[in-house]
C-alpha positions in Angstrom: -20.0 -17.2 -20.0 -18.4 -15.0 -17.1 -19.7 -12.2 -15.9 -17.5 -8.5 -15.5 -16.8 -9.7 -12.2 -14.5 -13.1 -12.5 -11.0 -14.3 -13.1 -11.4 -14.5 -16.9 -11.9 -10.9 -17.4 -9.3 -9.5 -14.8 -7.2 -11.6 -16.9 -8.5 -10.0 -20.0 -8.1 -6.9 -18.5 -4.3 -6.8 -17.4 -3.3 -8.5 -20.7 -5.1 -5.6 -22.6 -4.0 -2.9 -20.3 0.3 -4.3 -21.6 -1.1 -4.7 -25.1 -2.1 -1.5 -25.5 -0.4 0.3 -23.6 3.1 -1.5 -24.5 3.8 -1.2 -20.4 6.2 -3.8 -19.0 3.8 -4.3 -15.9 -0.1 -3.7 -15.4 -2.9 -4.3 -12.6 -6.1 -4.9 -13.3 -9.1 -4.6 -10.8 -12.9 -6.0 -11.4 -15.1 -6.4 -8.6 -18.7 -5.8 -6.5 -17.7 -2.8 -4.2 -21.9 -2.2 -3.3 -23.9 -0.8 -1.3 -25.7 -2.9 -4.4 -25.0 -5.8 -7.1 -23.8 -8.6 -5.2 -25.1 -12.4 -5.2 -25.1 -15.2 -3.2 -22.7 -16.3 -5.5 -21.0 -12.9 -5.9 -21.5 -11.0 -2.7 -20.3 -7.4 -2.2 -16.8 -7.2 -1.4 -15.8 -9.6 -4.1 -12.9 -8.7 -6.0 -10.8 -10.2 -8.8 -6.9 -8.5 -9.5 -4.9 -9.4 -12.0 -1.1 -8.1 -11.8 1.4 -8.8 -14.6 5.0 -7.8 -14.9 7.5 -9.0 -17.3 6.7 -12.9 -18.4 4.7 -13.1 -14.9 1.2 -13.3 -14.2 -1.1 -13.3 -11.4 -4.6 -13.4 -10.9 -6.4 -13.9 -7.4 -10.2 -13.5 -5.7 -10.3 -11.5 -2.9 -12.9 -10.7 0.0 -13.0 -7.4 1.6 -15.3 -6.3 4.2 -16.9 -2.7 4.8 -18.3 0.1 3.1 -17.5 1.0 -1.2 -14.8 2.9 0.0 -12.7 0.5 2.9 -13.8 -2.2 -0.3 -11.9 0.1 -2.6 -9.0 0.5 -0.5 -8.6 -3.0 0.2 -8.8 -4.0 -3.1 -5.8 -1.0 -4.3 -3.6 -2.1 -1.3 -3.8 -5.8 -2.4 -3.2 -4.9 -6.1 -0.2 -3.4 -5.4 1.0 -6.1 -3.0 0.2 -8.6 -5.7 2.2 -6.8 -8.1 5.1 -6.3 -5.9 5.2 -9.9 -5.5 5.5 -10.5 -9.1 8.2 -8.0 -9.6 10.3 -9.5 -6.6 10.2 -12.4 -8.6 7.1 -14.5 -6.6 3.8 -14.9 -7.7 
């Protein structure tokens, strides 16, 4: 069982997002961005993306520090770089 925050569902999530939507390339972002919710386990500033683009997929676990907001941020800077990296050809 996973919880909304984890790799399975950012996974989920970007696969959905290019079945649905018929897109060539998604992102997919699922995380704790607080002041509230996180866990030992899961502490704020967790963040799961998931980037997809053409027969490439990535999903990764991030930390970011800081307020919801410098949390959100982080988290959209790092989705596109992951994404990038998939449609230069990396992963």
């Amino acid at each position: 069982v996973h919880g909304a925050v984890s790799e399975a569902v950012a996974r989920e999530m970007v696969v959905g997002a290019r079945r649905v939507t018929g897109a060539e390339a998604a992102i997919a972002i699922t995380g704790i961005a607080g002041p509230e919710g996180g866990t030992p386990e899961k502490p704020v500033g967790t963040v799961w993306i998931g980037a997809s683009a053409g027969a490439s997929e990535a999903i990764r676990r991030f930390h970011f520090d800081g307020d919801r907001g410098r949390i959100r941020e982080g988290a959209v800077a790092a989705s596109l770089e992951l994404l990038d990296g998939l449609l230069e050809g990396g992963s």
